[in-house]
C-alpha positions as CSV (number, residue, x, y, z in Angstrom):
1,X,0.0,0.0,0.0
2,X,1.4,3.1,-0.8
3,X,0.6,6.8,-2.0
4,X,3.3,8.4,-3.8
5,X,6.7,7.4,-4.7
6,X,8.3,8.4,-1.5
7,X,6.8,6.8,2.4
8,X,7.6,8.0,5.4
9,X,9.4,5.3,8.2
10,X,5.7,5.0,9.6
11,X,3.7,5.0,6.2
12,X,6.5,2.0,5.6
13,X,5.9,0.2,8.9
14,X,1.8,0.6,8.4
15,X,2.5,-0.9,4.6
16,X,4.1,-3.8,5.5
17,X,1.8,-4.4,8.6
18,X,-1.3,-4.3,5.9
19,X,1.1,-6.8,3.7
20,X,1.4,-9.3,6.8
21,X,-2.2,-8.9,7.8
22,X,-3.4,-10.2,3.8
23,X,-1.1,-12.9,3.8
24,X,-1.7,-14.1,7.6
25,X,-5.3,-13.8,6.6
26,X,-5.4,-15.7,3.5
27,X,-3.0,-18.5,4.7
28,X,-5.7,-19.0,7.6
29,X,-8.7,-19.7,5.6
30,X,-6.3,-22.3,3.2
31,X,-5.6,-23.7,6.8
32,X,-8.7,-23.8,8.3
33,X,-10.0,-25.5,4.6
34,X,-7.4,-28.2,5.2
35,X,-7.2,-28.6,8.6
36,X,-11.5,-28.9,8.6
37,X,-11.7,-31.6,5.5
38,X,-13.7,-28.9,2.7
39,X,-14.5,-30.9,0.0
40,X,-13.0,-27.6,-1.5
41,X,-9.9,-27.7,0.2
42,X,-8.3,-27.7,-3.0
43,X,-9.9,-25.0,-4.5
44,X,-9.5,-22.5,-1.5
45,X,-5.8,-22.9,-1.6
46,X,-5.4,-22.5,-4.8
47,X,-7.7,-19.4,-5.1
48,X,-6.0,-17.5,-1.7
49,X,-2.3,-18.2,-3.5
50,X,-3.9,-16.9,-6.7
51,X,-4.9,-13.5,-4.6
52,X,-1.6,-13.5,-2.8
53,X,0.1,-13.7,-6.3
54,X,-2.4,-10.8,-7.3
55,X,-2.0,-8.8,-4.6
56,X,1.9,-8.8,-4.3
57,X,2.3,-8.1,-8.0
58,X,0.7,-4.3,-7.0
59,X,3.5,-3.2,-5.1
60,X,5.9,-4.4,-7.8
61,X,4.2,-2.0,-10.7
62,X,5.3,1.9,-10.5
63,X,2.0,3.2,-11.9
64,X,-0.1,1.5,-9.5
65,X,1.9,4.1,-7.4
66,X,1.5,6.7,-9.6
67,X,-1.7,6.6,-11.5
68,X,-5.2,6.2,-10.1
69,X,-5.9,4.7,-12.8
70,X,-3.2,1.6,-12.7
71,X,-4.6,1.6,-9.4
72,X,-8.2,1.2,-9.8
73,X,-7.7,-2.1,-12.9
74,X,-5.3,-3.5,-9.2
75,X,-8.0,-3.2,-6.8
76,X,-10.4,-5.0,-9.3
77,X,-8.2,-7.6,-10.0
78,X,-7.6,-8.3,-6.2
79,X,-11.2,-7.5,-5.9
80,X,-12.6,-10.5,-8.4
81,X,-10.0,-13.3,-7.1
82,X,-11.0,-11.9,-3.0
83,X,-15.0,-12.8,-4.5
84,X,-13.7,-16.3,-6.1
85,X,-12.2,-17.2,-2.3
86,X,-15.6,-15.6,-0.6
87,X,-17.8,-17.9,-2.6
88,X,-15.8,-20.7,-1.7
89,X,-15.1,-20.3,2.0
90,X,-16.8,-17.9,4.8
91,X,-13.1,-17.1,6.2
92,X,-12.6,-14.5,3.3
93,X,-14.9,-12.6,5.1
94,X,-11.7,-11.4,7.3
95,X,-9.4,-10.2,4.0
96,X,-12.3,-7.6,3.5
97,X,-10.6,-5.8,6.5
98,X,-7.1,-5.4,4.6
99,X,-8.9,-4.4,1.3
100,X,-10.7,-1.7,3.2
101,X,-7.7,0.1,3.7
102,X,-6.2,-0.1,0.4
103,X,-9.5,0.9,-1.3
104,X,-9.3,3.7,0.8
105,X,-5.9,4.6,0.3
106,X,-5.1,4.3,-3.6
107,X,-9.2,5.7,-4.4
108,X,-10.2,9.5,-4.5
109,X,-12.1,9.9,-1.3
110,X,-15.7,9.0,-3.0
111,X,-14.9,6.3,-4.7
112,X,-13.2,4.5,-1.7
113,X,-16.2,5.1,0.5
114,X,-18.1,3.4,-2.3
115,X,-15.7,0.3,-2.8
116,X,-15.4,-0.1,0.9
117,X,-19.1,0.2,2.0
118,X,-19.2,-2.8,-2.1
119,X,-16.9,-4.9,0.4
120,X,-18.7,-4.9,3.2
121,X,-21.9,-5.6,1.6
122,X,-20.4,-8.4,0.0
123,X,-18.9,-9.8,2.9
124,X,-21.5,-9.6,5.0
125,X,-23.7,-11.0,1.9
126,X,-21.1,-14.2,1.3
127,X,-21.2,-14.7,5.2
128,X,-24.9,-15.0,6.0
129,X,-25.3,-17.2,2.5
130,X,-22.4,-19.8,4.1
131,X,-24.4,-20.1,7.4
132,X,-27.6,-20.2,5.3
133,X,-29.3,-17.4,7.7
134,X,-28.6,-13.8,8.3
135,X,-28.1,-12.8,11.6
136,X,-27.8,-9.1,12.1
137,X,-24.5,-9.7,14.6
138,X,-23.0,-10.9,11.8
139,X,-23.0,-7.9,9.8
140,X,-21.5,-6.1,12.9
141,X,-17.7,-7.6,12.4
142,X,-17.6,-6.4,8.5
143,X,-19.4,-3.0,9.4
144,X,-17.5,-2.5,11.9
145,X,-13.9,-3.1,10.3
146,X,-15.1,-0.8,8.0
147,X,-15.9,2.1,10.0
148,X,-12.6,1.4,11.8
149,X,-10.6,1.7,8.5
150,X,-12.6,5.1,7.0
151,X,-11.5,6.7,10.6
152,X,-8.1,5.9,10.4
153,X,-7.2,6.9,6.7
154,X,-9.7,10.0,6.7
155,X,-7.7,10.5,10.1
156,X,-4.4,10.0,8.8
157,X,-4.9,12.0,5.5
158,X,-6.3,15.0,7.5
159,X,-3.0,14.9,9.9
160,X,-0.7,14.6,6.3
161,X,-2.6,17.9,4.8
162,X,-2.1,19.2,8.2
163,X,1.7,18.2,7.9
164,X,2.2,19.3,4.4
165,X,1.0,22.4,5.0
166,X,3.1,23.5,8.2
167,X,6.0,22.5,6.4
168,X,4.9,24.5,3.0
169,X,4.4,27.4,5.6
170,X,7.7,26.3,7.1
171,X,9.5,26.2,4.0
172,X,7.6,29.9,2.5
173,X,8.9,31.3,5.9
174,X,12.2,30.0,5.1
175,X,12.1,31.4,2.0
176,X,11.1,34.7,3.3
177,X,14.1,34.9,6.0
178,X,16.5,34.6,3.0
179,X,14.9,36.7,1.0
180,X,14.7,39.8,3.6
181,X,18.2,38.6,4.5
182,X,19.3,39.3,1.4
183,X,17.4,42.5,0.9
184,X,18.6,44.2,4.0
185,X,22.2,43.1,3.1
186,X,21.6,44.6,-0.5
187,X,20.1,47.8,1.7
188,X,23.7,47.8,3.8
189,X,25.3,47.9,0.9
190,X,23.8,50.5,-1.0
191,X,23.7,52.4,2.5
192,X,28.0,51.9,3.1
193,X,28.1,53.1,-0.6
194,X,26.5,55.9,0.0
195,X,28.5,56.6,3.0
196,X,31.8,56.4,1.2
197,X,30.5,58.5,-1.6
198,X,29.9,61.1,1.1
199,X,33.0,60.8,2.6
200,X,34.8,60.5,-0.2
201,X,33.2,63.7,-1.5
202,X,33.8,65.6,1.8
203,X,37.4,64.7,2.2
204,X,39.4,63.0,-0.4
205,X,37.3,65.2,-3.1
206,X,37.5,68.7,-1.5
207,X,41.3,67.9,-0.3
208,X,42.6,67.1,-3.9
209,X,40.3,69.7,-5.3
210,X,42.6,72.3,-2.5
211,X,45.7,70.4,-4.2
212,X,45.0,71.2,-7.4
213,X,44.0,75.1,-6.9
214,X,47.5,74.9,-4.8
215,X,49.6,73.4,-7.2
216,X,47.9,75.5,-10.1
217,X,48.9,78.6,-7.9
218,X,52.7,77.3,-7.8
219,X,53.1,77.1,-11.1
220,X,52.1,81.0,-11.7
221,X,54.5,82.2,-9.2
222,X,57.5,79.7,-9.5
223,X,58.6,81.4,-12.5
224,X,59.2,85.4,-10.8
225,X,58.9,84.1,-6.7
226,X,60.3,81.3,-6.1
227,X,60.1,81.8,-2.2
228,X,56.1,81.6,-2.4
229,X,56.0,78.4,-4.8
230,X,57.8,76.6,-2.1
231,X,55.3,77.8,0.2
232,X,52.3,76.7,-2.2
233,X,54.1,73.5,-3.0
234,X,54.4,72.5,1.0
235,X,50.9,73.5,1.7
236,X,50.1,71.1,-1.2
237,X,52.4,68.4,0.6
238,X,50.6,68.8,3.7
239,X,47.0,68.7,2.4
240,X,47.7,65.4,0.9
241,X,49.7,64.1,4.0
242,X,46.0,65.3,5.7
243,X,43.7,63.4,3.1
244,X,45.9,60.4,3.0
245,X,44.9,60.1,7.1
246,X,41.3,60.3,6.4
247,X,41.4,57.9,4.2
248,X,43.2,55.3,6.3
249,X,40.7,56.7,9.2
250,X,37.0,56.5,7.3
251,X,38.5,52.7,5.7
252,X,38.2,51.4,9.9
253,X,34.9,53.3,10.4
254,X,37.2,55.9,13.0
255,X,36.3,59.2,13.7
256,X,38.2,61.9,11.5
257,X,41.9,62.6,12.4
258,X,40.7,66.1,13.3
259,X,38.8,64.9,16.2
260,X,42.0,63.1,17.9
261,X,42.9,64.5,21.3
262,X,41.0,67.5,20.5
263,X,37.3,69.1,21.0
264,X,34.9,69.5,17.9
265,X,35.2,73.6,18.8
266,X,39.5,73.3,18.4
267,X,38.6,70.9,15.1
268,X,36.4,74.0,13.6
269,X,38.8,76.7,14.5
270,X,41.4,74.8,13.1
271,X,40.0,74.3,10.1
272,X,39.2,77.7,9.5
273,X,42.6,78.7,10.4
274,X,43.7,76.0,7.9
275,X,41.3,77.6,4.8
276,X,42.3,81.1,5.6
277,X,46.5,80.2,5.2
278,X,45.7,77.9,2.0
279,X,43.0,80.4,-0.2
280,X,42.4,84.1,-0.6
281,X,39.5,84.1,2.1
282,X,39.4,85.6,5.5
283,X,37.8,82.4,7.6
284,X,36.7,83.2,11.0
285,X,35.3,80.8,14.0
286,X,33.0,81.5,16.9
287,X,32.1,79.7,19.6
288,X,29.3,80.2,21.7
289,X,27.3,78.7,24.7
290,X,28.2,76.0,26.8
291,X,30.1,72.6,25.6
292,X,27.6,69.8,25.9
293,X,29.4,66.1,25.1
294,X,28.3,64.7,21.6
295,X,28.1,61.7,20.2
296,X,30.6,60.6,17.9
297,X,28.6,60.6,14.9
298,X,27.6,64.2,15.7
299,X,31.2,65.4,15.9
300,X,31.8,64.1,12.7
301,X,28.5,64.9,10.9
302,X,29.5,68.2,11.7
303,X,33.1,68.9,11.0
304,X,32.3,67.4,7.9
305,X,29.7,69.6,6.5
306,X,31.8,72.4,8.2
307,X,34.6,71.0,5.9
308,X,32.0,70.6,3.2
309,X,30.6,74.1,3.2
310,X,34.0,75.8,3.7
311,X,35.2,74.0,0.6
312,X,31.5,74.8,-1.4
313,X,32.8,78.9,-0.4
314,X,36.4,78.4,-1.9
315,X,35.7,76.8,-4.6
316,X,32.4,78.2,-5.8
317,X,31.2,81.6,-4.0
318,X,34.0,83.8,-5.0
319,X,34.2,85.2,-1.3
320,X,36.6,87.3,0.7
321,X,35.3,86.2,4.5
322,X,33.3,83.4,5.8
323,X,32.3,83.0,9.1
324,X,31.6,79.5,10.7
325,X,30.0,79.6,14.3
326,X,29.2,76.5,16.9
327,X,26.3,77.2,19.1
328,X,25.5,75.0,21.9
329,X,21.8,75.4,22.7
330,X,19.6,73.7,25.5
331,X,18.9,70.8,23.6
332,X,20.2,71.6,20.2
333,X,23.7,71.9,18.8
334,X,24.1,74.8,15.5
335,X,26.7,75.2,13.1
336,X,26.1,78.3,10.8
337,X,28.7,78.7,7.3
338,X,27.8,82.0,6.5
339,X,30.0,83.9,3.7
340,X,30.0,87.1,1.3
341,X,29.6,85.5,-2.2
342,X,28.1,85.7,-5.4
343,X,25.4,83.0,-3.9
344,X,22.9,81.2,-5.9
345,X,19.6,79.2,-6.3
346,X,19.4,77.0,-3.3
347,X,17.3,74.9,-5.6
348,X,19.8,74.1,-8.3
349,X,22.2,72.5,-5.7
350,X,24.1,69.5,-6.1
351,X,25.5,66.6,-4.8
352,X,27.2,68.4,-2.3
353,X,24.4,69.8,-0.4
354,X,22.3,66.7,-1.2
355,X,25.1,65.1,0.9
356,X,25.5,67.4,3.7
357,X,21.4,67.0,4.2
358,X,21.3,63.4,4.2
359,X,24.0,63.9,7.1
360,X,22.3,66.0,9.2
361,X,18.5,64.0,8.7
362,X,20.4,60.6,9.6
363,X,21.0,62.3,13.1
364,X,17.7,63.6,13.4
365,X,18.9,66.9,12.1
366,X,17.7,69.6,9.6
367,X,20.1,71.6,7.4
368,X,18.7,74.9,5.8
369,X,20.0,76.9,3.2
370,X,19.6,80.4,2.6
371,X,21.1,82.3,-0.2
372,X,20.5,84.5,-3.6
373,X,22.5,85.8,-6.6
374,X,24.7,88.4,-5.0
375,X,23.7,88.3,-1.6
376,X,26.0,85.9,-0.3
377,X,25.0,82.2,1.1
378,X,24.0,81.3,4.8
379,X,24.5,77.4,5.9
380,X,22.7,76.2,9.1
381,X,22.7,72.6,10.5
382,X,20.9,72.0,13.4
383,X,21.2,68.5,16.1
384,X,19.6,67.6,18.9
385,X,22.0,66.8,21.5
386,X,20.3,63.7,22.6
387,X,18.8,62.0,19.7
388,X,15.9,60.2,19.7
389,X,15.8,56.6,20.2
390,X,14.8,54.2,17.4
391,X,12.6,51.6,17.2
């Protein structure tokens, strides 16, 4: 007995149970024919080996495990040859009980309630015409056995859906795991790319973008001053030595070299110090209110659009001063870039900006931007000292 080409160790142990329980069954009525003198002794043997035969050749054909159909012409066959031994003997009353279960099992669910309730009618038809009377207790052994075997396979089908559909479930979930796994790596990913395209673009960018304006200076006064190429032409030297730490720095996830052994107000001046030696623009720091500690990640979010905006002035506004000022509020932390250039459009802004914003809204920050053609631009980030907690 079986139901598709792979059995589980107890649908294997129930099959070969079902095989013992035919054979034990059909050997006892050739016994009990021999054993009580039948005139058809003969014929009873003959006929149970004949179902035997019959019956293990099922088992033995892959379609009958495969096709409803291969299985139906089986069950028939087993069927006729079970009648033969019935007319002959009352004792193949008991190998109804056995064919039960297989009609039940290899039959769509209608069809094996209608071959099983065949077989009991039959059986209990064969035994009343062998004892010549009916006697309604005997129908209660062939009834019975029946209503055993439609509980147990509807039973054990229902549990198998059951099973088959936790484990689908199990396996979709599965399925869905590896595919959000996979999704929020992809969404790291893109995120750390991100990251290094902003730091790239506030560091390594804006420091070889100072080289090049440095170097490009050194060659239009090496030819009459000599003295102030070497100066351009060290200043050059040390903005690379600078960019080279950075990178080293952002590669391990560190904060920036400018934030070692020193305070994010020290960082600022610094760096406005740095601008005003390096470019044609006056670059002035103020510091007001009280020092609160900051995160990490705010100390860098905000030298680097300090660094960023400084850079945006040199390069593109054309001024003579910019001012950058660190405000510790009650629960806020400002830095304002505010400088005397040609300004522009705030909305025709780039990647830069884009970059800086992204920065500031990560840390539950805004970043505003004021500015107009030739009124100059003013830069304000703004962070709350203690950032919200996420869910």
């Amino acid at each position: 007995m079986t139901t598709s080409p792979t059995l589980t160790p107890t649908s294997r142990v129930l099959t070969w149970c079902l095989h013992l329980l035919l054979v034990a069954l059909l050997a006892l009525a050739a016994v009990r024919a021999v054993a009580g003198g039948s005139s058809d002794a003969g014929a009873i043997v003959a006929t149970a080996l004949l179902c035997a035969v019959v019956y293990a050749v099922g088992p033995l054909l892959p379609r009958v495990r495969t096709s409803r159909r291969a299985a139906l012409w089986w069950l028939i066959a087993v069927g006729l040859v079970w009648l033969a031994l019935l007319v002959l003997t009352a004792d193949g009353v008991w190998v109804a009980f056995p064919l039960y279960f297989l009609q039940l099992h290899l039959l769509p669910r209608r069809q094996g309630l209608v071959a099983v309730i065949a077989t009991a009618l039959a059986a209990i038809t064969a035994f009343a015409a062998h004892q010549g009377t009916f006697v309604p207790a005997a129908a209660i052994g062939p009834a019975l056995g029946a209503a055993v075997a439609v509980a147990v396979v509807w039973g054990y089908q229902a549990l198998y859906r059951e099973s088959e559909r936790r484990r689908n479930l199990i396996d979709e979930l599965t399925i869905t795991r590896a595919d959000l796994a996979e999704a929020q790596h992809t969404a790291g990913v893109l995120a750390e790319r991100e990251r290094l395209a902003r730091e790239i673009h506030d560091t390594l960018a804006q420091g070889l973008s100072s080289i090049q304006l440095l170097l490009r200076a050194a060659e239009r006064t090496l030819p009459d001053t000599a003295g102030n190429a070497a100066r351009y032409v060290e200043q050059a030297r040390q903005a690379a030595a600078d960019n080279l730490a950075e990178a080293r720095r952002f590669v391990v996830a560190l904060s920036p070299p400018a934030l070692d052994d020193t305070t994010l107000a020290d960082a600022l001046e610094r760096l406005c110090a740095t601008t005003s030696a390096r470019h044609r623009i006056a670059a002035r720091f103020r510091f007001t209110g009280t020092p609160t500690p900051l995160p990490t990640a705010h100390e860098v979010a905000l030298l680097r659009i300090g660094q960023a905006a400084l850079a945006n002035t040199v390069r593109h506004a054309g001024a003579s001063t910019a001012e950058v000022t660190l405000c510790y509020l009650d629960e806020h932390v400002t830095l304002e870039v505010v400088d005397n250039g040609v300004g522009f459009h705030p909305e025709h802004s780039g990647f830069g900006l884009s970059a800086m914003r992204t920065r500031a809204e990560a840390l539950d920050g805004t970043l505003d931007v004021e500015s107009s053609p030739g009124h100059g631009t003013g830069l304000s980030v703004r962070l709350p000292v203690e950032p919200k907690e996420r869910l």
